[in-house]
C-alpha positions as CSV (number, residue, x, y, z in Angstrom):
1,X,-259.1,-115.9,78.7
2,X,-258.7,-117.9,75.5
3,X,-259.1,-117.0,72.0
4,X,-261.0,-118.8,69.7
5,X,-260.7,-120.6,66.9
6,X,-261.4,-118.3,64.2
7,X,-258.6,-115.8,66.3
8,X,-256.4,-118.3,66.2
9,X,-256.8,-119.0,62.8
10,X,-256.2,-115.3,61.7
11,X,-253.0,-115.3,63.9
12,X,-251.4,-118.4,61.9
13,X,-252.3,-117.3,59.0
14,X,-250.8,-113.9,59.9
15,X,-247.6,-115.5,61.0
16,X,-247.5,-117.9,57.6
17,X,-247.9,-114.7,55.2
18,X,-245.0,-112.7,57.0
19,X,-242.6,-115.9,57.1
20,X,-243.6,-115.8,53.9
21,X,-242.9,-112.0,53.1
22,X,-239.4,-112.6,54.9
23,X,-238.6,-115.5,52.1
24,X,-239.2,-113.4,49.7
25,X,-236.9,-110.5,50.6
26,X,-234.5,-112.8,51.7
27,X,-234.6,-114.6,48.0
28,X,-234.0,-111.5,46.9
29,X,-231.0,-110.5,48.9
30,X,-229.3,-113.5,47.5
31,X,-229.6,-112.4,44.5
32,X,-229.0,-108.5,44.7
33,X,-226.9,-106.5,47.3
34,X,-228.7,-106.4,50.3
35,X,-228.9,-102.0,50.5
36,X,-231.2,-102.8,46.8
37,X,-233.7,-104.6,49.2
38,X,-235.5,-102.5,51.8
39,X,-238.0,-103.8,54.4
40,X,-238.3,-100.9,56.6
41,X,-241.9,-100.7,57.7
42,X,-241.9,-97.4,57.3
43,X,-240.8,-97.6,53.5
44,X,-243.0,-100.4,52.9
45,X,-246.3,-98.6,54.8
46,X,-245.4,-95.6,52.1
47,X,-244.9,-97.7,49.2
48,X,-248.7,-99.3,49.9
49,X,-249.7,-96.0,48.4
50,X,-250.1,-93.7,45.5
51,X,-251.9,-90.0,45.2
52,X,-255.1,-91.9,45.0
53,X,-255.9,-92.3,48.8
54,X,-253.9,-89.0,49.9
55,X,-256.6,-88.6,52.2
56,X,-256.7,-91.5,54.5
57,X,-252.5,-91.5,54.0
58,X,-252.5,-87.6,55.5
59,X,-254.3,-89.0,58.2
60,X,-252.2,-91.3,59.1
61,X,-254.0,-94.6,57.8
62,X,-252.6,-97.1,55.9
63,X,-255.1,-100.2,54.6
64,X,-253.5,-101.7,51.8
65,X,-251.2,-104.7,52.3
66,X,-247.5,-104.0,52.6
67,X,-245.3,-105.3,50.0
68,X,-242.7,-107.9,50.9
69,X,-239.8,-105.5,50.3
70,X,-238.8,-102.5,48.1
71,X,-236.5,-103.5,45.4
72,X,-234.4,-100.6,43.9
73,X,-232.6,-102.5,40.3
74,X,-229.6,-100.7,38.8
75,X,-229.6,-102.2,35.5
76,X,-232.0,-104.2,32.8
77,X,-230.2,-107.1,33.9
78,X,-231.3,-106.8,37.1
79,X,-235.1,-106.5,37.0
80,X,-234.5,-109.3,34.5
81,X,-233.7,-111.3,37.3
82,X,-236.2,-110.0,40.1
83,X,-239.3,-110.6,36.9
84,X,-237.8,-114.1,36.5
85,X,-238.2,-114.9,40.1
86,X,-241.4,-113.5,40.6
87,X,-242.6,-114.9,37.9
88,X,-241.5,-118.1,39.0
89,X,-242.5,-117.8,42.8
90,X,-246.4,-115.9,41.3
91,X,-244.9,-112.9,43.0
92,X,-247.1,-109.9,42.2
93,X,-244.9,-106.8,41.0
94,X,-245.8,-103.7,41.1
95,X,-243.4,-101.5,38.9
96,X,-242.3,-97.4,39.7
97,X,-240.2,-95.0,39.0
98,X,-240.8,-90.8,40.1
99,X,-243.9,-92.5,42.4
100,X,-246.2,-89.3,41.1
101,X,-249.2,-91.6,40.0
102,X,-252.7,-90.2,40.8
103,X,-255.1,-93.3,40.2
104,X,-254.2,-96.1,42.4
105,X,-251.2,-97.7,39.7
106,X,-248.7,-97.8,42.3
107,X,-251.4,-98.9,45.0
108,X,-250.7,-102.4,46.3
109,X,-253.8,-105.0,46.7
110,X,-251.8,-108.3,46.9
111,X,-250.2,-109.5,50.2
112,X,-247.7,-111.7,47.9
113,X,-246.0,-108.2,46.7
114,X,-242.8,-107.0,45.8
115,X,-242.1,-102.7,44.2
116,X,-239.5,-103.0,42.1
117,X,-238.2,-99.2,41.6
118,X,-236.5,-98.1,38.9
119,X,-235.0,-94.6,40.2
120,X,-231.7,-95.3,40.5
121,X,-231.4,-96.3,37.1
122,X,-230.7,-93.2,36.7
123,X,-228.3,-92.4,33.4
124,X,-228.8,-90.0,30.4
125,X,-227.6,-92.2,28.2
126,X,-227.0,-90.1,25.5
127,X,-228.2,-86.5,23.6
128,X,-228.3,-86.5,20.3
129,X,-229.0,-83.1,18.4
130,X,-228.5,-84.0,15.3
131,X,-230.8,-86.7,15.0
132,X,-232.8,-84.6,17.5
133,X,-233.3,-87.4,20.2
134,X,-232.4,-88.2,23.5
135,X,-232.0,-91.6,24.9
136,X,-231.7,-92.0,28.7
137,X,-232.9,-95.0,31.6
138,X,-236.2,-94.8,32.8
139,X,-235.1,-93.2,36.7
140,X,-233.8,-90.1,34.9
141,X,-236.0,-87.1,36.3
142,X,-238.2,-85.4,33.6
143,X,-236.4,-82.0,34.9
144,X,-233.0,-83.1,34.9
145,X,-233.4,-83.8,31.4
146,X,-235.5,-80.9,30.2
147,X,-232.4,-78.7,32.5
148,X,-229.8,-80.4,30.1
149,X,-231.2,-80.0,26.7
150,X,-232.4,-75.9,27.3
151,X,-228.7,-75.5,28.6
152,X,-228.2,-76.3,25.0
153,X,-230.9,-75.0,23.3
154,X,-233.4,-78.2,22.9
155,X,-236.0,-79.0,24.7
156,X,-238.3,-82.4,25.3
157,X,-241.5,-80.5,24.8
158,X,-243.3,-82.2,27.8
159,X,-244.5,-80.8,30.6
160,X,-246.9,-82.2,32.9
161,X,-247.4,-80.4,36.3
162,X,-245.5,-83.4,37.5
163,X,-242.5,-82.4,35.9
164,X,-240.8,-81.6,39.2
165,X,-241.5,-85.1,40.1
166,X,-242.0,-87.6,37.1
167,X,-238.9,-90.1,35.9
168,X,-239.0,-91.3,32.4
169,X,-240.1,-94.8,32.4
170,X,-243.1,-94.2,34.5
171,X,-243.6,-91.1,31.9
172,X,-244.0,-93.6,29.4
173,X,-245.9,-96.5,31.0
174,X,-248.9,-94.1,32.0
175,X,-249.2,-92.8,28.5
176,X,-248.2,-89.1,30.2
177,X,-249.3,-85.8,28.2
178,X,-248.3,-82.9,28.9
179,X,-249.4,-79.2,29.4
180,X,-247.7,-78.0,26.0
181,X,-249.4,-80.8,23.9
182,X,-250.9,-79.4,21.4
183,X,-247.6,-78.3,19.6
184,X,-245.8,-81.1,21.0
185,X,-248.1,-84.1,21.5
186,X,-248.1,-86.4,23.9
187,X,-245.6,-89.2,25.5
188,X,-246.5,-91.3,22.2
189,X,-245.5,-88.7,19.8
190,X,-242.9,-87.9,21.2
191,X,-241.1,-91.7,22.2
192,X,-239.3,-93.5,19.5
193,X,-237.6,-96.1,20.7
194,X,-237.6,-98.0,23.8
195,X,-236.3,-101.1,26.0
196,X,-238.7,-103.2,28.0
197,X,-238.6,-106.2,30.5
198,X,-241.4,-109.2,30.5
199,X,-242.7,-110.9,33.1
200,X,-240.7,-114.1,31.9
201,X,-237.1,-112.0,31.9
202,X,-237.8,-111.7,28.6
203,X,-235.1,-108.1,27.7
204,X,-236.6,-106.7,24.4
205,X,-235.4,-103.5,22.8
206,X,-237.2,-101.5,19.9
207,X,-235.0,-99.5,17.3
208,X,-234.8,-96.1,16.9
209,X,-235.9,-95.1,13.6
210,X,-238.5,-92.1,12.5
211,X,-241.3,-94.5,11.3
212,X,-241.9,-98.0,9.8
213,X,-244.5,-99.8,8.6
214,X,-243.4,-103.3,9.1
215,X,-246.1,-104.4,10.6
216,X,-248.3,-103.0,14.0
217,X,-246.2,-100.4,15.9
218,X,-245.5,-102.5,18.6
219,X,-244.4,-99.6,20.6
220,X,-248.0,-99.3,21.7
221,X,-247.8,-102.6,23.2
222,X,-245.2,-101.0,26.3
223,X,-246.4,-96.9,26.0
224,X,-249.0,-96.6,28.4
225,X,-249.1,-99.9,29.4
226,X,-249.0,-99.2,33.4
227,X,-247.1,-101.6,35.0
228,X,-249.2,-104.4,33.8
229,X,-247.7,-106.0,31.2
230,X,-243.6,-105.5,31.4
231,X,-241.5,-103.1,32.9
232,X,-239.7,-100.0,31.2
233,X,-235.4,-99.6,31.6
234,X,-235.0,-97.3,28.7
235,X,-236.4,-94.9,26.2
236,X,-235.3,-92.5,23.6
237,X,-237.6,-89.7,23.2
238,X,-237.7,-86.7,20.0
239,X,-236.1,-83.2,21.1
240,X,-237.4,-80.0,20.0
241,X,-235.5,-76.4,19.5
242,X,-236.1,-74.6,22.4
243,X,-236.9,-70.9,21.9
244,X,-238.0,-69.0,25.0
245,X,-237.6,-65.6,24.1
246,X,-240.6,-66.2,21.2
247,X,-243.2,-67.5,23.9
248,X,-246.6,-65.1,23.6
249,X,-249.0,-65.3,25.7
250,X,-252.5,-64.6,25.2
251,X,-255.9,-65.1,27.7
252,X,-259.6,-63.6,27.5
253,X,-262.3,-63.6,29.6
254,X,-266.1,-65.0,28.2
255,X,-268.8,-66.0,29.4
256,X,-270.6,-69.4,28.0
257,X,-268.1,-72.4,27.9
258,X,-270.2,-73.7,24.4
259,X,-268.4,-70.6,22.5
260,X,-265.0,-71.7,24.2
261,X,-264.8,-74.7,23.2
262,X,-266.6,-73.4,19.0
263,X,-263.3,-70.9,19.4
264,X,-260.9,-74.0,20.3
265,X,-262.3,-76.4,17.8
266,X,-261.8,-73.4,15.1
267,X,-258.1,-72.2,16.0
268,X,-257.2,-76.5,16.1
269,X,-259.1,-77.1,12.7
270,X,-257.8,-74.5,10.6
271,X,-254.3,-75.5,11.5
272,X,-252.7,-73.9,13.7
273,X,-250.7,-75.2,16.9
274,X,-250.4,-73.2,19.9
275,X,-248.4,-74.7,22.5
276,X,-251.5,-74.3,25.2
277,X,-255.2,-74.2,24.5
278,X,-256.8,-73.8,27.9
279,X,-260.6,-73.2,28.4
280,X,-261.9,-73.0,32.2
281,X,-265.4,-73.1,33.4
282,X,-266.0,-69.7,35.8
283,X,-265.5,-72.0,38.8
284,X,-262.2,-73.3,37.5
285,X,-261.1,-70.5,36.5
286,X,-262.1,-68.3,39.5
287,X,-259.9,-71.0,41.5
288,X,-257.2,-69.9,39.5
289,X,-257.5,-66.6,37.9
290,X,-259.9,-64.5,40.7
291,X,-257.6,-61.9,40.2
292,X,-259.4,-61.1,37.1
293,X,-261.9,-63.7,36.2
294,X,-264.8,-61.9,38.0
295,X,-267.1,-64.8,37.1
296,X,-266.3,-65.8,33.7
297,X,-264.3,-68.7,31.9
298,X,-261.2,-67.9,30.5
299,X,-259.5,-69.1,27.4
300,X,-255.7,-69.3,27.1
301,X,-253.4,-69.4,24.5
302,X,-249.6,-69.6,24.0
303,X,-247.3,-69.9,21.3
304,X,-244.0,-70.8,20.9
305,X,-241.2,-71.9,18.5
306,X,-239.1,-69.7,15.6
307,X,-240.2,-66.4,16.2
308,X,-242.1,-65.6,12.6
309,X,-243.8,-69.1,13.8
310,X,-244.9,-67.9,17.2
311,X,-245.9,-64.4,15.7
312,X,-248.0,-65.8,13.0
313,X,-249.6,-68.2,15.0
314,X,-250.8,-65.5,18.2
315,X,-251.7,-63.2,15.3
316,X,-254.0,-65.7,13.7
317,X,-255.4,-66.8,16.6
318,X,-255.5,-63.5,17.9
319,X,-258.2,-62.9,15.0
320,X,-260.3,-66.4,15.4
321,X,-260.9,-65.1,18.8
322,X,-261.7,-60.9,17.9
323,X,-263.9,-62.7,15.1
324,X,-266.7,-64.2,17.9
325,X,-267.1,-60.5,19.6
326,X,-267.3,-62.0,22.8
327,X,-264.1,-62.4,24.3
328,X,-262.1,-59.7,26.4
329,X,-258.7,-59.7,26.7
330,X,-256.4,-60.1,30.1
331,X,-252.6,-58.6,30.2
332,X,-250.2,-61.2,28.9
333,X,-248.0,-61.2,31.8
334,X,-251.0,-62.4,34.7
335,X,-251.0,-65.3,31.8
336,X,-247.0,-65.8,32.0
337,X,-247.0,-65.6,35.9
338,X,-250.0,-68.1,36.3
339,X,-247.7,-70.8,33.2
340,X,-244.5,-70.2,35.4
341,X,-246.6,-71.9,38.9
342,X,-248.2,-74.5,37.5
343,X,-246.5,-77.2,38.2
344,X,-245.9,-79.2,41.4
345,X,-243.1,-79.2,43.7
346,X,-242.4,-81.1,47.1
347,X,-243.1,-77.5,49.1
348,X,-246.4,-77.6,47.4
349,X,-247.4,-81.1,47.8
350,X,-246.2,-81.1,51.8
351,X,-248.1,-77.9,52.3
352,X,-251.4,-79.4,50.3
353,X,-250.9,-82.4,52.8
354,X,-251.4,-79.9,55.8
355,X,-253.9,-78.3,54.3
356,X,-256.1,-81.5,54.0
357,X,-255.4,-82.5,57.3
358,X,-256.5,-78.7,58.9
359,X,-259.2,-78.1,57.1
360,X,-261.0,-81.7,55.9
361,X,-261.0,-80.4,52.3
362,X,-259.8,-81.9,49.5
363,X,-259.0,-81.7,45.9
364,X,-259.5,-84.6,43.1
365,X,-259.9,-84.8,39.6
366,X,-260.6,-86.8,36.7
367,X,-259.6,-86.4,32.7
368,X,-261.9,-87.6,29.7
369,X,-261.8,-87.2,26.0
370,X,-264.5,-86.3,23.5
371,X,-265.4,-84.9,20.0
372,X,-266.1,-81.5,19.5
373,X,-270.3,-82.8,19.0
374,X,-270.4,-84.0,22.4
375,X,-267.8,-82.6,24.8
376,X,-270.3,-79.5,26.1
377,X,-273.2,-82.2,27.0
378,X,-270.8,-84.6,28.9
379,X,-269.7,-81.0,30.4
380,X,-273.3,-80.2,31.0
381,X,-275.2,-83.4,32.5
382,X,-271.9,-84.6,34.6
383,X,-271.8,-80.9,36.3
384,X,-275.8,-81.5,36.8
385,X,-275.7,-84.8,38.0
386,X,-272.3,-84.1,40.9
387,X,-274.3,-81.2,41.7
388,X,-277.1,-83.0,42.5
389,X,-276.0,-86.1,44.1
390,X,-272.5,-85.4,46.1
391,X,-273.1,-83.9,49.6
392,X,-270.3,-81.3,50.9
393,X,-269.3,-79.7,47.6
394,X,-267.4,-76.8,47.9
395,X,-266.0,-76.3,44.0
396,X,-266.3,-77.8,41.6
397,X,-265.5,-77.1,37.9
398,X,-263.6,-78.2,34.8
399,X,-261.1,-77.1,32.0
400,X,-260.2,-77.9,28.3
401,X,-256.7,-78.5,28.2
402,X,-255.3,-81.1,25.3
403,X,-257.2,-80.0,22.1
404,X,-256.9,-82.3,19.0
405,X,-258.8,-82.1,15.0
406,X,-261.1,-83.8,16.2
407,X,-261.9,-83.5,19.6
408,X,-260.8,-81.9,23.2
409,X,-260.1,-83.3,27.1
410,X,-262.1,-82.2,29.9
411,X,-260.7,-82.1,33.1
412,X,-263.3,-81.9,36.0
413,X,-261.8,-79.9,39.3
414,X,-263.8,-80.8,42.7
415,X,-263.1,-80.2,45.9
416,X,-265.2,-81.5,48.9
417,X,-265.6,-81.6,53.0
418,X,-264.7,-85.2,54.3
419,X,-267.5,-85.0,57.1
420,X,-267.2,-88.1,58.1
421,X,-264.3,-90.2,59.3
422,X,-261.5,-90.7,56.4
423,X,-262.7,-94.0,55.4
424,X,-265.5,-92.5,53.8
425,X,-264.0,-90.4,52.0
426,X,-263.4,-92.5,48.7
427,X,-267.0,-94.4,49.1
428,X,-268.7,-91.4,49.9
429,X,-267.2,-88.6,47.5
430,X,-264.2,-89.9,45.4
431,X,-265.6,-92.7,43.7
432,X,-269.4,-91.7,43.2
433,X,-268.2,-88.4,41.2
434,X,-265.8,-90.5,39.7
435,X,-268.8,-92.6,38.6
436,X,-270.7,-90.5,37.1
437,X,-268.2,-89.0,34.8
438,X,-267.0,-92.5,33.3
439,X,-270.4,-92.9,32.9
440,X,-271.6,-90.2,31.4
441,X,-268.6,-90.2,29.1
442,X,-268.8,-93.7,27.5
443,X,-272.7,-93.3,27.4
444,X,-271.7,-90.3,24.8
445,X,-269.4,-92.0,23.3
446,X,-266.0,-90.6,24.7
447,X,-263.2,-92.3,26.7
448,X,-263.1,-92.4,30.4
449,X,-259.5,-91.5,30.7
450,X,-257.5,-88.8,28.5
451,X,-253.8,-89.0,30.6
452,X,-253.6,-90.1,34.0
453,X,-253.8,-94.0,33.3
454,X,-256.6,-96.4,33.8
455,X,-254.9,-96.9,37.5
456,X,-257.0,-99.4,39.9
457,X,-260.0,-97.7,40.2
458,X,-261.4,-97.1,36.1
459,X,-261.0,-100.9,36.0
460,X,-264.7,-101.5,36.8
461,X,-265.1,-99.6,33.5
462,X,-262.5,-101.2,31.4
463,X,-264.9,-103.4,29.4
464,X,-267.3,-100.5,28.8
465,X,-264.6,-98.2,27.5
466,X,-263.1,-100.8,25.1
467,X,-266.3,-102.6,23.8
468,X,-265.4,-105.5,21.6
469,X,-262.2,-104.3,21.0
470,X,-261.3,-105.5,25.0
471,X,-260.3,-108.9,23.1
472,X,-257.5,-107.5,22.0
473,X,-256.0,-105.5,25.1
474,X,-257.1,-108.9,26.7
475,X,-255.2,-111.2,25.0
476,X,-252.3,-109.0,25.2
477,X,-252.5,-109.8,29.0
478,X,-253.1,-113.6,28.5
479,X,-249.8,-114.3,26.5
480,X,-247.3,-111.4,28.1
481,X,-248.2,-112.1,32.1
482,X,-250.4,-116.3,31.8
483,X,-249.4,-116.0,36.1
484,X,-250.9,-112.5,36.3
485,X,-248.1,-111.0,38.1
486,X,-247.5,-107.3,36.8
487,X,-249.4,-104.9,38.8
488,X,-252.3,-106.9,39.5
489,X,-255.6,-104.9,38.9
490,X,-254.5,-102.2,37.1
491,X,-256.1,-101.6,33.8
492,X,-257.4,-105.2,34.1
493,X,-260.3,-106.2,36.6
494,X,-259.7,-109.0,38.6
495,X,-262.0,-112.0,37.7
496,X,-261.4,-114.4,40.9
């Protein structure tokens, strides 16, 4: 039996792209040594992927295209060279480092596609305690380096549950907070230097120095950029004293979420900075704390730092909360045990995987940031709305966790049954939840995405979120990457 033409067609096509794919890893042999350059299908099917579609990748099912090759540099000269060439050849690039990206950043939609990973760029460069900074290449581990500075007594003050997993440059390229934010800040408090690679091969390096005003703090040009305008080699981050033994814990049970966040907003406004301010909704919390939530939402609070610091501080806040006559307290240590296994590890995320694939259940979440007028209504009409529209809900909730003068984050928590076939999951559940919230959130004023990075599925909402201020972030697009090859459709939408 013959095929016909439109077969054959899609078979010739098919046999130009992956001549085509082997050029390109073959280009790039010549120009590295050939172990930096893996084409194994099976690295190539995985590198398709971020967190974002966990549930069709647990199943087994890979739809993206796969890159061209995985290309591992080992210096800033090197992905100078790889940028040149892509940017020559209109190569898309998708940059990575620690690979523990949640939105579809690392998610490949171009068949033309190279990964160029930065992990084995691996070197803390050096530690500085006296000018209380540590400068290191973006593959170093967020762990490894945290390990190094408590062994003497500093600390980087970030934490995302990621930690386990996260690398430096791809840290810094999300915009990453972490759970300990509102002492330390986020990524962009805490980076103060850094070296960056354009699309053009273009190696640019920004001084170390406390502050300037010589001009816009370009900075903000590479932090949180995602891949989509240059990549990261190097950054030099603030390091903090590190005092363990002063940590106090403190967590209460309430019931309405509208005093929880009036107690946050007061404890942030009249100036004090615990380390964590948590607030979870009953559901949330009963997720995490049924041991003695019985219903409620919880409030946590640490502090941390010099000990009359920490003492002063937990005191203080201590007597915000006593001052509402509505809280009950919860034994410090159930708080302690719940801080110390928070954060991810591969054990966790293999037995998640299992779990997914047993059960049909999964977990998602999305971040957005408000003022303190607004942040209960968003709250309010966006737990309505899911509840009302998404099929096969079987939790869903939300917690405060970044707190700020003026304003908090919101975190919604859902988890769903995938009833029908994995495909549906994201069009069915993922991305209609994921709807709402944006919407609701820019309708009120907020921003669609506090930490994890605009990704490749909030850019349908870019324009929205920015207003007439996308010109800017727009043109910064037009003059670093003219051929559009950084991470095509993250953070900007694709037009053609």
């Amino acid at each position: 039996m013959g095929f016909s033409a439109g077969t054959k067609k899609r078979r010739r096509q098919k046999d130009i792209m992956k001549q085509d794919k082997e050029r390109i890893a073959a280009d790039l042999r010549g120009m590295l040594e050939h172990h930096q350059v893996v084409t194994e299908e099976e690295v190539l099917r995985e590198s398709s992927l971020d967190r974002f579609r966990r549930f069709e990748k647990c199943h087994g099912i890979f739809r993206q295209p796969f890159p061209a090759a995985v290309v591992y540099a080992q210096s800033t000269e090197e992905v100078s060279q790889v940028l040149k060439y892509a940017n020559e050849h209109r190569v898309n690039v998708i940059p990575r480092t620690g690979q523990s990206a949640t939105e579809g950043g690392l998610e490949n939609i171009a068949e033309r596609s190279i990964v160029l990973d930065g992990s084995r760029m691996d070197q803390v460069i050096s530690i500085d305690t006296y000018n209380m900074q540590a400068t290191v290449q973006c593959g170093v581990p967020l762990q490894r380096l945290d390990d190094l500075l408590r062994e003497k007594g500093y600390t980087t003050g970030h934490s995302p549950q990621s930690k386990p997993l996260a690398q430096l440059g791809g840290l810094t390229a999300t915009r990453s907070i972490g759970q300990l934010s509102t002492l330390y800040g986020g990524i962009e408090d805490m980076v103060v230097g850094l070296e960056a690679v354009f699309p053009n091969g273009e190696i640019t390096r920004i001084k170390n120095v406390p502050r300037r005003a010589a001009g816009p703090d370009i900075r903000h040009v590479i932090i949180g950029n995602e891949g989509a305008l240059c990549f990261i080699t190097e950054v030099t981050v603030k390091i903090f004293r590190y005092y363990p033994e002063n940590t106090r814990c403190m967590g209460y049970t309430l019931e309405s979420m509208k005093t929880g966040f009036d107690i946050l907003r007061e404890v942030i406004s009249q100036g004090y900075r615990p380390s964590v301010a948590r607030l979870y909704d009953s559901e949330d919390a009963q997720y995490h704390f049924s041991h003695f939530s019985e219903g409620q939402c919880v409030l946590i609070f640490i502090t941390e730092g010099p000990k009359p610091l920490a003492d002063a501080s937990a005191q203080a806040i201590s007597d915000i909360v006593d001052s509402y006559g509505v809280c009950t307290p919860v034994p410090s240590k159930m708080i302690q045990r719940w801080f110390d296994n928070l954060n991810w590890d591969p054990e966790n995320i293999a037995e998640e995987e299992r779990e997914i694939i047993e059960t049909k259940n999964i977990c998602n979440t999305t971040e957005i940031s408000a003022d303190w007028s607004t942040i209960h209504d968003i709250y309010e009409v966006c737990i309505q709305r899911i509840r009302k529209e998404i099929p096969d809900l079987t939790l869903l909730g939300g917690h405060s966790s970044h707190s700020y003068i003026n304003g908090t984050n919101l975190y919604f928590v859902y988890f769903y049954n995938v009833t029908g076939s994995p495909e549906e999951e994201l069009p069915k559940y993922h991305m209609p939840i994921k709807k709402i919230i944006v919407e609701e959130t820019i309708k009120a004023g907020g921003s669609m995405c506090h930490h994890h990075g605009v990704g490749k599925y909030r850019t349908r909402w870019i324009t929205d979120e920015y207003g007439s201020s996308y010109y800017i972030l727009k043109t910064l697009k037009e003059t670093f990457d003219p051929n559009g090859i950084m991470n095509r459709g993250t953070i900007f939408p694709i037009e053609d």
